[in-house]
N, C-alpha and C positions, 0 to 999 in steps of 0.2 A: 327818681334819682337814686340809684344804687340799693333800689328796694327799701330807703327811708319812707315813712309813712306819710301822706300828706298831710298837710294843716292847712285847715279852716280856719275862718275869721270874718265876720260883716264886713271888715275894713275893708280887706284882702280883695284886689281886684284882680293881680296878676299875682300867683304864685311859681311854684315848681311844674305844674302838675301839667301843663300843656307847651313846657321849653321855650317860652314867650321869651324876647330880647334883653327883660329884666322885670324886676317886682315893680308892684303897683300898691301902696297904700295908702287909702283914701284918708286923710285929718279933718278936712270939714265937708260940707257939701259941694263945695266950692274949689277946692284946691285936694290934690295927690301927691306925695312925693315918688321918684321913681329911685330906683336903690341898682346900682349894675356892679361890676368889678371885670379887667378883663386884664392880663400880663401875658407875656410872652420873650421867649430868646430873640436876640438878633436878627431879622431878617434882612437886612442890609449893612456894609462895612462901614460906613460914617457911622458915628454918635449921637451925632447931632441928629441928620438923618433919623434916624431909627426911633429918637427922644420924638420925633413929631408925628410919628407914624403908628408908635404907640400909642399916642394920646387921641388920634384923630381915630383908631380903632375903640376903641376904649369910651367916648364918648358918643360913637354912635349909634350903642342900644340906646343913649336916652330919646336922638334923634326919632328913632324907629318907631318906639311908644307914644311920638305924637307928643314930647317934654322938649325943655329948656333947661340944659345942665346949667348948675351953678355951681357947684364945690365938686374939690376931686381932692383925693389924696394920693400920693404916690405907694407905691410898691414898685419894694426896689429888691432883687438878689443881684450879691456882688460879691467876685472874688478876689476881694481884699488885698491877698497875698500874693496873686499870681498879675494883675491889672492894673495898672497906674490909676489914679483917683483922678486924674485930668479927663480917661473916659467917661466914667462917671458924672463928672463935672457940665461936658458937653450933651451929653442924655438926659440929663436934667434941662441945661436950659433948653434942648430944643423941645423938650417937653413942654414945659413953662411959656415956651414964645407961642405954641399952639394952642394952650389951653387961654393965652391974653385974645389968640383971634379967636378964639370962640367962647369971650368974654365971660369966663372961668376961674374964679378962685380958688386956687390953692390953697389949702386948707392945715395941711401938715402931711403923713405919714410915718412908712415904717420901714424898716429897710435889716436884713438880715445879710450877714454873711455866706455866700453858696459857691462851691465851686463853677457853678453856670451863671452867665449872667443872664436879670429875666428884669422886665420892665414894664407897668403899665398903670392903672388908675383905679380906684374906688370910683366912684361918683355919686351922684346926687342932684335930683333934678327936678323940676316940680311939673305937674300938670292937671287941666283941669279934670275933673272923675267923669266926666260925662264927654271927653275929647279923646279917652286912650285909645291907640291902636295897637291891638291885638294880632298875633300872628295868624289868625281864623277868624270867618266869617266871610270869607269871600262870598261873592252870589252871582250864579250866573247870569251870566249878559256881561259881567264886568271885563273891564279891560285888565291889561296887566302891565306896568310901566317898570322899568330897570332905570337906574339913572347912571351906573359908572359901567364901562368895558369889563371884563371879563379876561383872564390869565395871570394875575399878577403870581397865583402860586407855583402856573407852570414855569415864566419869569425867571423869579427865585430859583427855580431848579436851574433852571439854566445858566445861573449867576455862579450857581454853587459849583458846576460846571466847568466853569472858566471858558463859554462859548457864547456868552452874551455881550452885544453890542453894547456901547455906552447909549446909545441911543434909543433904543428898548431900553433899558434899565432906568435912563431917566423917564422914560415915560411912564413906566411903573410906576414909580416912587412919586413922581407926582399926582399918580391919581390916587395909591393908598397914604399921603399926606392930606389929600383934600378931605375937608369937612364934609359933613351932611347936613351942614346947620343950610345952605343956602337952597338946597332942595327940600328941605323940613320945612325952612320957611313958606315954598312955594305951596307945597303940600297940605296944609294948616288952611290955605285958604279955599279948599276944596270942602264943600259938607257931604260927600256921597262916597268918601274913602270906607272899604269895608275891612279892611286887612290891609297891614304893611309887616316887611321884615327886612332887616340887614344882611344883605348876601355876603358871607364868611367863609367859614370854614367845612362849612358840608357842601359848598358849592349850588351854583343854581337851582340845580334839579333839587339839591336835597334840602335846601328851605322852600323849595316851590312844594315839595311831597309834604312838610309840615304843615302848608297852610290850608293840604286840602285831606289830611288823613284824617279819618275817620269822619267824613263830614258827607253831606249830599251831592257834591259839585266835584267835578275835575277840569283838566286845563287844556287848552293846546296852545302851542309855542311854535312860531314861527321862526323858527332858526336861523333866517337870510336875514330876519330885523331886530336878531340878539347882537350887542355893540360886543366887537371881543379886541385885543388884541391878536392882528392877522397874523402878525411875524410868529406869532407860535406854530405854527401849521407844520413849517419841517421837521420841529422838532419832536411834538408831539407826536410824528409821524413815526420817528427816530424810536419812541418810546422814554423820551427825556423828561417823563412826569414825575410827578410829587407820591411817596406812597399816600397820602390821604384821601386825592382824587380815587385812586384803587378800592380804597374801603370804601369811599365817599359811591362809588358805580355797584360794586356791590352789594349794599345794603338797600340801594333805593331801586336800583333797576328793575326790580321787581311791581314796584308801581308805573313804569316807564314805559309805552311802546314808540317804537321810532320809524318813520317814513321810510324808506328805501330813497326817498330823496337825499335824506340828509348823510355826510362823511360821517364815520366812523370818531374821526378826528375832532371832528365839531361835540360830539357826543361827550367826549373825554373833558373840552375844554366849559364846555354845564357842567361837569363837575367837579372840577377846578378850587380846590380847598381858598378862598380869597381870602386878603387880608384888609381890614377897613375898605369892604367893597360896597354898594352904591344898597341904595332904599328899593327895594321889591316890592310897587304899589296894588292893589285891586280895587280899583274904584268904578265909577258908572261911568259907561265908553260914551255917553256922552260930555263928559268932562274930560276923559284921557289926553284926546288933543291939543286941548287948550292946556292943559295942567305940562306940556310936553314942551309946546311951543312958548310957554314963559319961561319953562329951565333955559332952553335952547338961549333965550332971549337974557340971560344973567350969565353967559357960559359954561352952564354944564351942558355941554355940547354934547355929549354921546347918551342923555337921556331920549329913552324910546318906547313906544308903546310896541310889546314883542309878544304877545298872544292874548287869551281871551279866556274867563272862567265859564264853563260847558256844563248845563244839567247831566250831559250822558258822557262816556259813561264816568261813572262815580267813583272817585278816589286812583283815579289816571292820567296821566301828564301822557298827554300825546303830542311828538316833536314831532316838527313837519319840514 
């Protein structure tokens, strides 16, 4: 991280040192706490809105590590001078009404004066030291499970736009409002998970390139059985992306090779910068279906099993 030097520690289960979703350190034999923080600008025009969307981003590294958030603290930048405090007012509590469904205490924070306004959470989570999931260790044979759709950042662009449906847009927002506490919970009851991660802001590909860089295994991904938002397709098409998807394709497409089956467009949308986007599972494909059909079975309906971790070749995502 910015050429700081790493730190060691017995405790220390999850540090800097391999971009894991958040710290891991171990208090007893028995018990971990997890340590995350995530903020960000507006991504939607409601307040309120936005208060819930924060917070459901924000708590989903503890998700990811295989934890149970209890405490959070807010961060908060606000511009004071130029914003009515009734905004603020409403980002809070939709904050607060999301962090009661995911049975979350508020704890305190801290809030600064900025001309931008930026929103989201400390947290604090606990988990057991011998249950973490780590963004590595995948093994081959394993399956690979998504649980939320795909495009919310192309979405957003498109909002920004002023060419998106209210209909799209709700559907975004309801999927980066939704927890991952309810497919965590699903998850948890699986013992052959090798790897899990939260699909964000590097987009599909480029946490799927984290979980296999530097490692023995690579992937292949089955493109027809990646859940996305379709309505993105003309626009994408348009060239109506997000600049992060841009960085997000060029940084990783070098680990990447792509079928001649799959659109161009689809390509773009794996890398898709997301916001509180869905659990990126590796586990034994003999549990994947079942662990698929109980999401399905609680309504996280667009969870799917969408490729498979490959001995050959090694540190490659091949989309099909």
């Amino acid at each position: 991280m910015c050429g700081l030097p790493l730190i060691s520690h017995p405790n220390l289960i999850a540090g800097i040192e391999h971009c894991d979703d958040a710290g891991v350190y171990k208090l007893r034999d028995d018990l971990a706490i997890i340590l995350t923080l995530d903020f960000f600008t507006p991504i939607v025009d409601d307040p309120y809105t936005f208060g819930q969307v924060a917070v459901a981003n924000s708590l989903s590294d503890v998700y990811a590590m295989g934890g149970e958030p209890l405490t959070a603290m807010n961060i908060i930048c606000f511009p004071i001078r130029t914003m009515d405090i009734s905004i603020l007012h409403e980002i809070l509590r939709g904050g607060l009404d999301k962090m009661k469904e995911a049975n979350v205490l508020l704890v305190g924070g801290h809030s600064v004066e900025d001309n931008e306004l930026k929103y989201g959470l400390s947290v604090t989570g606990t988990v057991h030291p011998d249950h973490v999931y780590l963004n590595r260790g995948a093994e081959a044979g394993d399956a690979l499970v998504l649980t939320k759709p795909l495009g919310t950042g192309i979405i957003n662009t498109i909002l920004k736009a002023d060419m998106a449906s209210a209909e799209m847009v709700n559907k975004s927002v309801r999927c980066m409002a939704e927890l991952n506490k309810k497919a965590a919970d699903v998850m948890r009851q699986f013992s052959s998970i090798h790897a899990c991660t939260d699909v964000t802001g590097f987009g599909l590909l480029g946490h799927a390139s984290e979980m296999i860089e530097g490692s023995d295994v690579g992937m292949v991904v089955d493109a027809s059985k990646v859940p996305i938002f379709s309505e993105v397709q003309p626009f994408v098409e348009m060239g109506i992306i997000p600049g992060g998807l841009n960085r997000n394709r060029n940084f990783r497409m070098p680990m990447v090779e792509v079928d001649n089956s799959c659109p161009p467009w689809l390509v773009d949308v794996f890398f898709d910068p997301q916001t509180s986007g869905g659990l990126l599972i590796a586990l034994s494909a003999d549990d994947a279906d079942r662990m698929v059909r109980q999401m399905n079975d609680i309504g996280i309906v667009d969870a799917s099993v969408i490729g498979e971790v490959v001995s050959e070749p090694k540190g490659k995502i091949i989309v099909m």
